[in-house]
Backbone as a printed PyTorch tensor [residue, N CA C, xyz], in Angstrom:
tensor([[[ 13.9810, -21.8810,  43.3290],
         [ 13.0890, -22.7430,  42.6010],
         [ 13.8150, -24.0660,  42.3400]],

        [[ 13.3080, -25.0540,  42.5910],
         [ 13.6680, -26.5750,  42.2930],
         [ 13.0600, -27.0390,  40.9500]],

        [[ 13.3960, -28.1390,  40.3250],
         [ 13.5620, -28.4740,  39.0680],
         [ 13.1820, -30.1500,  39.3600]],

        [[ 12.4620, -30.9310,  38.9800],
         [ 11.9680, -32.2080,  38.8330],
         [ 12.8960, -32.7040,  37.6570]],

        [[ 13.6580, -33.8310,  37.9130],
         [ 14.2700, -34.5170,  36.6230],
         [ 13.0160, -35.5110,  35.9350]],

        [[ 13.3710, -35.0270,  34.7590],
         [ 12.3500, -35.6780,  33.3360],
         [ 12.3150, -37.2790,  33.6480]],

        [[ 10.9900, -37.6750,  33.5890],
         [ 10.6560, -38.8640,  34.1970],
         [ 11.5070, -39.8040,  33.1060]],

        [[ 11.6440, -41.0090,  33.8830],
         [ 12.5260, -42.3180,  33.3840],
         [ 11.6830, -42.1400,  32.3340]],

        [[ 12.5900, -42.8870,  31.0730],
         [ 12.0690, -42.9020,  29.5980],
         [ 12.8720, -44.8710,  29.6060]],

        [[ 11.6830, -45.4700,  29.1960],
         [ 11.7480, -46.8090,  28.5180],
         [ 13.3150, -47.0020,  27.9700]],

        [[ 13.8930, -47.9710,  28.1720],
         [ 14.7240, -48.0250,  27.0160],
         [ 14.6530, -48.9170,  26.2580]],

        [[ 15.5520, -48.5690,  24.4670],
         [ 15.2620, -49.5940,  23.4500],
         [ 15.4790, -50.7970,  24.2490]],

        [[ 15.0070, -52.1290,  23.4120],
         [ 14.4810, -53.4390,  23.3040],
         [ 16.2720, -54.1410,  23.1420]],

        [[ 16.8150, -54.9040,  24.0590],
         [ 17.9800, -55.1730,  23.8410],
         [ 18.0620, -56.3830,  22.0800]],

        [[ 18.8370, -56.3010,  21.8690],
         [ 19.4810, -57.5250,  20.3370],
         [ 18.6850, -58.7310,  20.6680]],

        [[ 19.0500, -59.2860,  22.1380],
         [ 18.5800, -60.4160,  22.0200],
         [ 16.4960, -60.3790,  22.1810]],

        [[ 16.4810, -59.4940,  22.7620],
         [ 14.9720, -59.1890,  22.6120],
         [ 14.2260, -58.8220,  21.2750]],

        [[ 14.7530, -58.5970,  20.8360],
         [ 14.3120, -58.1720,  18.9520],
         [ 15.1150, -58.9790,  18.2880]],

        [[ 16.0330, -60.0900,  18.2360],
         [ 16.3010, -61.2970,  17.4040],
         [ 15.1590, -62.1850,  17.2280]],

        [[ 14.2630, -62.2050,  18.0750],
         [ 12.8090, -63.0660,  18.0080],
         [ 11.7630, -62.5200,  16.9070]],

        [[ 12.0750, -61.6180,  16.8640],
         [ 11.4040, -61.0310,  15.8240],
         [ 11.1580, -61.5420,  14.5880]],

        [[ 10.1900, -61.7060,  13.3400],
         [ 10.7930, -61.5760,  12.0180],
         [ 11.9980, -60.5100,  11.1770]],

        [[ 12.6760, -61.2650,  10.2580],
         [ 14.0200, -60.7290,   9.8960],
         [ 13.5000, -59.9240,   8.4730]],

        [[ 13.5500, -58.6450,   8.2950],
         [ 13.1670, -58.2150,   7.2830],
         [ 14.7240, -57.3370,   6.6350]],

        [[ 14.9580, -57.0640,   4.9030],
         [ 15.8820, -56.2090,   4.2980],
         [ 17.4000, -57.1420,   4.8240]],

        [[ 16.9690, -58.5000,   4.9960],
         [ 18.7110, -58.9250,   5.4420],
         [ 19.7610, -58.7960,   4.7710]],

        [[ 20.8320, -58.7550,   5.1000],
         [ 22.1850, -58.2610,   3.7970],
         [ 22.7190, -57.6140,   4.5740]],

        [[ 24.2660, -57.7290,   4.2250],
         [ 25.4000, -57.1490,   4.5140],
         [ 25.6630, -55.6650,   4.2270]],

        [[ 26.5250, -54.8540,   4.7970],
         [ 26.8390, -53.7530,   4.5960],
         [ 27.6230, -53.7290,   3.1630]],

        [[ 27.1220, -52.9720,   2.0910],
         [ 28.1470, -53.0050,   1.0220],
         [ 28.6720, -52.0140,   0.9110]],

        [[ 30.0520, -52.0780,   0.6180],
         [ 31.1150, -50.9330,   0.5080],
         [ 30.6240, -49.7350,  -0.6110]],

        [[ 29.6920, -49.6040,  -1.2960],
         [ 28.9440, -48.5820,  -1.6800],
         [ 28.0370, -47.6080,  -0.8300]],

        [[ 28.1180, -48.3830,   0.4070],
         [ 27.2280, -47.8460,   1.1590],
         [ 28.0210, -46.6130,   2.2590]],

        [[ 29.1100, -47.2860,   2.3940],
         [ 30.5160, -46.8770,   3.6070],
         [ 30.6120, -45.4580,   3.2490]],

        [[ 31.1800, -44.6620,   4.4470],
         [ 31.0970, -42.9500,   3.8980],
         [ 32.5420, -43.0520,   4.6770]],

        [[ 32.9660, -41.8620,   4.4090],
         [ 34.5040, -41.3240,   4.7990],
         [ 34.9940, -41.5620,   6.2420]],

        [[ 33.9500, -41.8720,   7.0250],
         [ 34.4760, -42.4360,   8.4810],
         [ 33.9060, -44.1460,   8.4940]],

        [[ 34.5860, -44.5120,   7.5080],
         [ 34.2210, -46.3620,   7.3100],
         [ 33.0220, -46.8880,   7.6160]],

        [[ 31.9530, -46.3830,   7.6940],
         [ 31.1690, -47.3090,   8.2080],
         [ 29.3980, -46.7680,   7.4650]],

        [[ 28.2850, -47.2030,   7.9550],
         [ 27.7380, -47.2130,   7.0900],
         [ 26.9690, -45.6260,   6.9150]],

        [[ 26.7260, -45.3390,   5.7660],
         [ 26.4780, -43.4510,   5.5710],
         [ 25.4120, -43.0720,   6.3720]],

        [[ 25.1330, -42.3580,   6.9270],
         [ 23.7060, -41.9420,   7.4380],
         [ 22.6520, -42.1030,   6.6450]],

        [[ 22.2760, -42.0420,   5.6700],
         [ 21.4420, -41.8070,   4.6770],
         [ 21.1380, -43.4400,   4.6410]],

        [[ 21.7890, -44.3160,   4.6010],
         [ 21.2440, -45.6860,   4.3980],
         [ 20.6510, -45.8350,   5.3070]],

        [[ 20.9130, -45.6290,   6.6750],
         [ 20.1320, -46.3580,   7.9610],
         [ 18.7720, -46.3820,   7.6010]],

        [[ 18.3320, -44.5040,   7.0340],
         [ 17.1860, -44.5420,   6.8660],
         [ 15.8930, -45.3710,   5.8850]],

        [[ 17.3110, -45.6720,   4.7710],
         [ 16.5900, -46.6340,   3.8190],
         [ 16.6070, -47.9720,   3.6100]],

        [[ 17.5930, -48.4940,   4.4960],
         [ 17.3950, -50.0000,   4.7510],
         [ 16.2020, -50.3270,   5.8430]],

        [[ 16.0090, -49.5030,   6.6500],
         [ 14.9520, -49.2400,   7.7270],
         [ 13.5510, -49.2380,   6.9710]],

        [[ 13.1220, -48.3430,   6.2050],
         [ 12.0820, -48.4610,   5.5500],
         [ 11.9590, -48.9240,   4.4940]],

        [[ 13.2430, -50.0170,   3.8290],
         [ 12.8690, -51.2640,   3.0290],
         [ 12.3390, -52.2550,   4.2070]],

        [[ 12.8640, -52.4310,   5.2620],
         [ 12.6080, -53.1970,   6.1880],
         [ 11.1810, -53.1290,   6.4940]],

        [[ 10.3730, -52.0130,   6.7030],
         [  8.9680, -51.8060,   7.3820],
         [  8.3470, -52.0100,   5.9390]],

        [[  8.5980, -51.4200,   4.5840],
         [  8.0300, -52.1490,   3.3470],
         [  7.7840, -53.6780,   3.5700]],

        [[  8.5850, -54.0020,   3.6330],
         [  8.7250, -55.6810,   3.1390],
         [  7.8690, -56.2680,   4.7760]],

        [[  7.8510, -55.5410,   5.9650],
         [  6.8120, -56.1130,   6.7300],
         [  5.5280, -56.1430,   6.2560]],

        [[  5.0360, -55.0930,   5.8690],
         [  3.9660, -54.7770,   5.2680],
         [  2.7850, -55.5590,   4.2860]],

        [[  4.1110, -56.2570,   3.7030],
         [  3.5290, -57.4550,   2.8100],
         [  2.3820, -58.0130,   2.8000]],

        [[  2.7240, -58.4630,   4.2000],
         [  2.0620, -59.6380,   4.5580],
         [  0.4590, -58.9060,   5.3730]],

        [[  0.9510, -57.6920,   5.6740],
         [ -0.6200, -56.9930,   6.1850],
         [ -1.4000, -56.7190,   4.9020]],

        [[ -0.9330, -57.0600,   3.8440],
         [ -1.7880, -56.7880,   2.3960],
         [ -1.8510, -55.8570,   1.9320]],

        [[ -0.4450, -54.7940,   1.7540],
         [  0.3170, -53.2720,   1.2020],
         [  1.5140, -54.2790,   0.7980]],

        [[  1.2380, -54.8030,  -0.8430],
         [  2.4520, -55.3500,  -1.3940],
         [  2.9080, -54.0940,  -2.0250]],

        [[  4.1460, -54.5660,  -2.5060],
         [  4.9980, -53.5170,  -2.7940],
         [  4.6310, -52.6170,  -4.1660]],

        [[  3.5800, -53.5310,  -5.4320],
         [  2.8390, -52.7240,  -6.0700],
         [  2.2620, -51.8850,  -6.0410]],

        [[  1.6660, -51.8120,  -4.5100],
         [  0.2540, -50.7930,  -4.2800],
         [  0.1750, -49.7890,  -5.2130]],

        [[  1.0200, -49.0700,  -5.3840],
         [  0.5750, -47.8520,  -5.9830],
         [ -0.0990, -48.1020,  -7.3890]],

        [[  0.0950, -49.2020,  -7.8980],
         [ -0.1250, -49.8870,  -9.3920],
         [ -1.8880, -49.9200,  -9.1770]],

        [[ -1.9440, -50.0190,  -7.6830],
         [ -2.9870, -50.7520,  -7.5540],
         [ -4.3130, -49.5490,  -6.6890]],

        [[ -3.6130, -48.4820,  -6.8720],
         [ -4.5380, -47.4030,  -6.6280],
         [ -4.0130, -46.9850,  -5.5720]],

        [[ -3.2090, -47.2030,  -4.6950],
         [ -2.6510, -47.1830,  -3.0080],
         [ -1.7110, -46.6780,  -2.4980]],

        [[ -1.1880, -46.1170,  -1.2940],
         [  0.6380, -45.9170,  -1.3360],
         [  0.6090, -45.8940,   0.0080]],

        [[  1.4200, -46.0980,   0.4930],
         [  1.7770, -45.5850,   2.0160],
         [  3.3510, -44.7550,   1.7000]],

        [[  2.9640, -43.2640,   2.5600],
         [  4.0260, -42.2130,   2.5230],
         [  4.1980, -42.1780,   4.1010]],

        [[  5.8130, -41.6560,   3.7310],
         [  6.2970, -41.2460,   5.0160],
         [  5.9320, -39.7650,   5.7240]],

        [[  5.5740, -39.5570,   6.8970],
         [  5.0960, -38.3090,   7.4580],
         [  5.8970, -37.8500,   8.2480]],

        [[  6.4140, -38.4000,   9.3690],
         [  7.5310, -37.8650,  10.5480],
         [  8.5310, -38.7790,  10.8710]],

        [[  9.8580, -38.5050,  11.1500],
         [ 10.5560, -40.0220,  11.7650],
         [ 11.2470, -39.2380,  12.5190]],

        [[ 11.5740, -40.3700,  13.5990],
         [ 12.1500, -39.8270,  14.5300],
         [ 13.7980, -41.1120,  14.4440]],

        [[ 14.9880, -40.5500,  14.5740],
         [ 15.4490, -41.3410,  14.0800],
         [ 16.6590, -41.5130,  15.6340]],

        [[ 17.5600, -43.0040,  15.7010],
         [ 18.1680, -42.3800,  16.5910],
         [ 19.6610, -43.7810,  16.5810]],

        [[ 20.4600, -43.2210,  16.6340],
         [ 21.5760, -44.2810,  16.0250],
         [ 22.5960, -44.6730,  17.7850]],

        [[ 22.7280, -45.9400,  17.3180],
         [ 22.8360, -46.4990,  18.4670],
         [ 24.7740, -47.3680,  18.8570]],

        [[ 25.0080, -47.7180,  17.9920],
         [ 26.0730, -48.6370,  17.1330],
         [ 26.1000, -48.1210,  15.7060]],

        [[ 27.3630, -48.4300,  15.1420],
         [ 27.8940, -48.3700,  14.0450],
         [ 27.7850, -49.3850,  13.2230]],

        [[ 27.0970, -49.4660,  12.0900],
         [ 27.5210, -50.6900,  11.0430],
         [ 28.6960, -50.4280,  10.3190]],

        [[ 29.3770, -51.3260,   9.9560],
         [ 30.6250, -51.0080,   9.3400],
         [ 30.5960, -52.1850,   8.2010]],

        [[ 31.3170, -52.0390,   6.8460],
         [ 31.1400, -52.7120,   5.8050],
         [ 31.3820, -53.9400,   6.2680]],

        [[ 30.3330, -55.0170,   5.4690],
         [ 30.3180, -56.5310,   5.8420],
         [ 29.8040, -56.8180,   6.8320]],

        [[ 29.3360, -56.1860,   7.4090],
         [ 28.3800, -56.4650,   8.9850],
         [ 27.0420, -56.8130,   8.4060]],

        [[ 26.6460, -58.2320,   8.8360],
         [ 25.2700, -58.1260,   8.4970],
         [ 24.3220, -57.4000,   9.2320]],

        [[ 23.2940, -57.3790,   8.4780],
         [ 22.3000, -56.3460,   9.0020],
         [ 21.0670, -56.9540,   9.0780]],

        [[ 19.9300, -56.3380,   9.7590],
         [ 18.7780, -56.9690,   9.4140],
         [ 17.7100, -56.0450,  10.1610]],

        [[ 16.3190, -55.6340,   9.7440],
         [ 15.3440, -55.0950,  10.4280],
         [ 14.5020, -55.9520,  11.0270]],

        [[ 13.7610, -55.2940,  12.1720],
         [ 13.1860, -55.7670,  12.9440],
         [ 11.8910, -54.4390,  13.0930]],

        [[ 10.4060, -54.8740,  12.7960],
         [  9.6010, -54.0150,  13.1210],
         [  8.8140, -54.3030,  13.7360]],

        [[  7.9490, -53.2690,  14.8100],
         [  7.2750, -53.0970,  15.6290],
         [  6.3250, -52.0140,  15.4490]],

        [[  4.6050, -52.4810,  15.4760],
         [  3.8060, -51.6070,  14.6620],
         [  2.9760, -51.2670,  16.1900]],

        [[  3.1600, -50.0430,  16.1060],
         [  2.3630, -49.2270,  17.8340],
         [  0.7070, -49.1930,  17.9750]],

        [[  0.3390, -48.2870,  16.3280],
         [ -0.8800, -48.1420,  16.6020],
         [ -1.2270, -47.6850,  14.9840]],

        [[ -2.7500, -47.7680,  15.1540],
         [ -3.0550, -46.5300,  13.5790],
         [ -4.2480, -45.3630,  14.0170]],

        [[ -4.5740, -45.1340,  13.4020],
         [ -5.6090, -43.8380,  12.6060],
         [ -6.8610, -44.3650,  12.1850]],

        [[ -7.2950, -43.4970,  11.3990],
         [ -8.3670, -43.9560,  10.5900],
         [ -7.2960, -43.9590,   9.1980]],

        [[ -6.5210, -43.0460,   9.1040],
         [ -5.6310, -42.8620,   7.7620],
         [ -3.7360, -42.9460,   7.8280]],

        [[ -3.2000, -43.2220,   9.1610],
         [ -2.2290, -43.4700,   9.6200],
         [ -1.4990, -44.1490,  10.7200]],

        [[ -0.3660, -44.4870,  10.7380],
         [ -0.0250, -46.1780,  11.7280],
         [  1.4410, -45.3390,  12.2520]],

        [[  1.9960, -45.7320,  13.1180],
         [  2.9170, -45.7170,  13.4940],
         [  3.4110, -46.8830,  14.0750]],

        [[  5.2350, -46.8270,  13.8550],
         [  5.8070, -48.1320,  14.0940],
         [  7.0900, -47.8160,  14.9370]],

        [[  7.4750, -48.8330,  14.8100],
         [  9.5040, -48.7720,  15.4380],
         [  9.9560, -50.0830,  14.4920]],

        [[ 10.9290, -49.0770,  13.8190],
         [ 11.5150, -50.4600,  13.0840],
         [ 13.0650, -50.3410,  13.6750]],

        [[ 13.7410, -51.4820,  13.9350],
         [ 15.4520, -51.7150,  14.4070],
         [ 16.0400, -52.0650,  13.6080]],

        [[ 17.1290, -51.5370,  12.9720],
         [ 18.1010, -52.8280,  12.3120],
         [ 19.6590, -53.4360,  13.4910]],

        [[ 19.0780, -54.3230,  13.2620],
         [ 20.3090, -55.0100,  14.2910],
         [ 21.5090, -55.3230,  13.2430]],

        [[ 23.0300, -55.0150,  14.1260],
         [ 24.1270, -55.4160,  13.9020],
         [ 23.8630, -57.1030,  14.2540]],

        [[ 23.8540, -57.9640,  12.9990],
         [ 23.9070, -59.1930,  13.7160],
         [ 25.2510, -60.0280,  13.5870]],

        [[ 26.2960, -58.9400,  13.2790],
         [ 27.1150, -60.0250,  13.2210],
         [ 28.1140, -59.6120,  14.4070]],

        [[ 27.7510, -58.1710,  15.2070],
         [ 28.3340, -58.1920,  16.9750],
         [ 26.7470, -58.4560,  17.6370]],

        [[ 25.6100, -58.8060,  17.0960],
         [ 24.3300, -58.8270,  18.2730],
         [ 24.3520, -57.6870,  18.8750]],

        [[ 24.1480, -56.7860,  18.1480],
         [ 23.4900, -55.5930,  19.0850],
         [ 22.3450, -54.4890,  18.3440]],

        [[ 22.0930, -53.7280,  18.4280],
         [ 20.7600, -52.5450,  18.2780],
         [ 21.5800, -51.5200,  17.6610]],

        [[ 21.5220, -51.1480,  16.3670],
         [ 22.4510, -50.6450,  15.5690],
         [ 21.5570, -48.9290,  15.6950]],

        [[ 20.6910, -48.9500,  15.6590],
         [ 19.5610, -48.0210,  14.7410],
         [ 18.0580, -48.3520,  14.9300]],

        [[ 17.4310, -47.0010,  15.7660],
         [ 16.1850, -47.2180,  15.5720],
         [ 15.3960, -45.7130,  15.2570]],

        [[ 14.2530, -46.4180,  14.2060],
         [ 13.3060, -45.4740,  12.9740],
         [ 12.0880, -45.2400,  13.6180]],

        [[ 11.5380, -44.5340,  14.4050],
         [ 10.2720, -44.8600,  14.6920],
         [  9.4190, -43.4690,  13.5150]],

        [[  8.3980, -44.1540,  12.7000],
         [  7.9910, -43.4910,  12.1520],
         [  6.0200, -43.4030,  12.2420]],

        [[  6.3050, -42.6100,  11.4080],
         [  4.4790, -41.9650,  11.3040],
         [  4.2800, -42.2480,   9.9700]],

        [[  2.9050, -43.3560,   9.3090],
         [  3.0870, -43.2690,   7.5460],
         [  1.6300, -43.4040,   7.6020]],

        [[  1.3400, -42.8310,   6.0670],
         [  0.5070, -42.6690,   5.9380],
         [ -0.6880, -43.4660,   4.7730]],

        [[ -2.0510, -43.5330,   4.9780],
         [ -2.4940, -44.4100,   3.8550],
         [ -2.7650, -43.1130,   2.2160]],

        [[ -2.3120, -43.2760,   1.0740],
         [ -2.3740, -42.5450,  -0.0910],
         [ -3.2350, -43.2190,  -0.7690]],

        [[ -4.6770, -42.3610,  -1.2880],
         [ -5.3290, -42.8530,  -2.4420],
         [ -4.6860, -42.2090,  -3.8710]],

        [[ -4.0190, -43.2310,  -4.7790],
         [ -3.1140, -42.3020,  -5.7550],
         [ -3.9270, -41.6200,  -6.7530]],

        [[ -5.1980, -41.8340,  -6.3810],
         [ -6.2940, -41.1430,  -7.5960],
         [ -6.0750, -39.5690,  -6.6910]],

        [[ -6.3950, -39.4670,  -6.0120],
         [ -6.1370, -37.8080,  -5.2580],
         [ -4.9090, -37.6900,  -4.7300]],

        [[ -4.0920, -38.5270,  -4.8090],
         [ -2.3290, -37.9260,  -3.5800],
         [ -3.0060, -37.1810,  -2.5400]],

        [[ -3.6130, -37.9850,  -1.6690],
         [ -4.0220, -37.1410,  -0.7120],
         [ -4.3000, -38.6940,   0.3040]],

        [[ -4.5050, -38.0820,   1.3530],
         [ -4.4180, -39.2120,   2.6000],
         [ -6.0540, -40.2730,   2.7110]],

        [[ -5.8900, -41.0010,   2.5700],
         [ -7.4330, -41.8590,   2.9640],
         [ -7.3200, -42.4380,   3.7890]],

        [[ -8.9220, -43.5290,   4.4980],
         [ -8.7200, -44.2320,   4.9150],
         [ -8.2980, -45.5590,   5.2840]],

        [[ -7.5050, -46.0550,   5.4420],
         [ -7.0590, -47.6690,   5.0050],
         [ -8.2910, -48.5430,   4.2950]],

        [[ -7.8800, -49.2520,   3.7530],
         [ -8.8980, -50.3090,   2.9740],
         [ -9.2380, -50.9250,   4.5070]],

        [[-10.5990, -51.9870,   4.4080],
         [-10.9790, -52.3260,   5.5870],
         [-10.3200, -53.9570,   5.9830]],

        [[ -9.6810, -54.5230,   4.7620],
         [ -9.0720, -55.5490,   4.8360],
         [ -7.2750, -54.9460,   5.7990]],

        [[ -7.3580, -54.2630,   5.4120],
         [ -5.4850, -53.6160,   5.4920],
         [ -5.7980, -53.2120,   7.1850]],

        [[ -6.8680, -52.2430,   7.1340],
         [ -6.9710, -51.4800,   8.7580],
         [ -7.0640, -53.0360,   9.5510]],

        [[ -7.8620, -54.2050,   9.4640],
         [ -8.1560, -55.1930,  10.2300],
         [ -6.8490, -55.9400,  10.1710]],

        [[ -6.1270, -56.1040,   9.6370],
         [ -4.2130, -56.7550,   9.6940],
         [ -3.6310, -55.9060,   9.9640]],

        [[ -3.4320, -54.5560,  10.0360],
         [ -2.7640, -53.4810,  10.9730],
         [ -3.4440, -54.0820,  12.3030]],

        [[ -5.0600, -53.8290,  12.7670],
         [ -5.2130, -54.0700,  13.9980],
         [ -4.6410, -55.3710,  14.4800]],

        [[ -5.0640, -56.2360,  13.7740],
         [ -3.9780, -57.9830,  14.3770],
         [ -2.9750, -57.7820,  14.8210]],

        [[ -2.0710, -57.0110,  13.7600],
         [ -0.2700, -56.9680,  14.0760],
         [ -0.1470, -55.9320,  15.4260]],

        [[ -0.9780, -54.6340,  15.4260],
         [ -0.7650, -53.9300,  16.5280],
         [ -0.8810, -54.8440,  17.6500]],

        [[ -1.9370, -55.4630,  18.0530],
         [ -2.4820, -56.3300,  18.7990],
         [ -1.2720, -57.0640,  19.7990]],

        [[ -0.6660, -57.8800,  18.4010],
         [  0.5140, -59.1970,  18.7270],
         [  1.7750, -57.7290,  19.2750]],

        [[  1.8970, -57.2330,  18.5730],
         [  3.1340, -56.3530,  19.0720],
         [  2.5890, -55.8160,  20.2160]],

        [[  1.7440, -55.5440,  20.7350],
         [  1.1260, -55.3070,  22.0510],
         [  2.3670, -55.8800,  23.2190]],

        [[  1.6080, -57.4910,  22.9600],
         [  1.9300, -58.1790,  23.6240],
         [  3.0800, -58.7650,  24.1260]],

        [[  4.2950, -57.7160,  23.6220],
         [  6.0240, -58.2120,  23.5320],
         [  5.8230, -57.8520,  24.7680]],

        [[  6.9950, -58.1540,  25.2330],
         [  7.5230, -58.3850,  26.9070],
         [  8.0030, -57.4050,  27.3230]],

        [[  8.2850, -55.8470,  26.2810],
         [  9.3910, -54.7650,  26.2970],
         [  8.5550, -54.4720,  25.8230]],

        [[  8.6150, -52.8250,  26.9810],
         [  8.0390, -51.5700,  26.5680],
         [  8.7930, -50.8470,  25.3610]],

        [[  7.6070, -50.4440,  24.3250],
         [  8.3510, -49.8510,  23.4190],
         [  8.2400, -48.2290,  23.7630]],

        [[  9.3210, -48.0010,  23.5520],
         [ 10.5640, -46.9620,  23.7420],
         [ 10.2740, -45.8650,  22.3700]],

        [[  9.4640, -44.9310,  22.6930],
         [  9.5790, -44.0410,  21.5860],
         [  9.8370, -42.5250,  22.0910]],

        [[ 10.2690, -42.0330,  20.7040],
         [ 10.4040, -40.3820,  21.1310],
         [  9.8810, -39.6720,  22.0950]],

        [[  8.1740, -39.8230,  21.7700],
         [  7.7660, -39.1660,  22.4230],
         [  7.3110, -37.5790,  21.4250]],

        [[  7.9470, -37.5200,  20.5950],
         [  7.5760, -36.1230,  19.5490],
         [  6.5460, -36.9450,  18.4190]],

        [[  6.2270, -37.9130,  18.2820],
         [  5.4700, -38.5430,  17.3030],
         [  4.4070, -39.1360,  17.8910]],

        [[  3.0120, -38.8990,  17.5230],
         [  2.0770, -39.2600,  17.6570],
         [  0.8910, -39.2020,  16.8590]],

        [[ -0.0150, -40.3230,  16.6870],
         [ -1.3230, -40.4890,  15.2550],
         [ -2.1520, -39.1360,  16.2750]],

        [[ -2.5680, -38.4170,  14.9480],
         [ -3.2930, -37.4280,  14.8150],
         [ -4.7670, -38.4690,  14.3310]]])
């Protein structure tokens, strides 16, 4: 019996291809952050990453109040995958890329680039979800929010680089 090798898979978006991007969560590595092999802990990647896709968000009209405001977006699946090392004092910075949505969920790719060697440190591709906080339970996007998700999907369409995902994550 013969065996077919697993078809070519995309690869990530090089530094200089996602420096064009907007710069979201910028800041240096702080030595609070550093774990016992110098450099930055696992646990941050994940949360400078999704301060990064927060603070994109903004501007699709999910400010960072929402929940004040009846709303939330939660995290559902990530697929995570580390690329380079940040090491203390390295600046940092995210870069996101929004794939698609739902009627009640979006998926993205967010990067944080090493920008102070230019390269692809870390990439988050996640699954999130829209929260009505009156039920904690999943709704459908407001119709202002779903129509600026569709814009941004749209423009991220149109990058020049195939985006590169798992492949285990997909809108239900």
């Amino acid at each position: 019996m013969t065996t077919q090798p697993p078809a070519a898979r995309a690869s990530h978006p090089t530094y200089d291809q996602l420096v064009g991007l907007p710069a979201y969560a910028e800041q240096p590595v702080p030595v609070a952050f550093e774990d016992v092999n110098g450099h930055l802990n696992v646990r941050h990647y994940t949360g400078i990453a999704s301060e990064g896709l927060d603070e994109s968000l903004v501007e699709l009209g999910i400010p960072q109040n929402w929940p004040a405001l009846g709303h939330a977006c939660f995290s559902a699946e990530h697929h995570l995958t580390y690329l380079s090392e940040l090491r203390t004092g390295d600046r940092m910075s995210a870069r996101v890329r929004l794939l698609g949505r739902s009627e009640r969920a979006a998926h993205a790719l967010v990067y944080l680039l090493d920008d102070t060697h230019q390269q692809v440190s870390y990439v988050m591709e996640e699954i999130f979800l829209h929260i009505s906080m009156d039920t904690r339970r999943t709704a459908p996007w407001p119709a202002d929010v779903a129509a600026n998700l569709d814009r941004r999907i749209a423009e991220d369409d149109t990058l020049p680089w195939p985006a590169a995902t798992s492949g285990c994550l997909a809108l239900r």
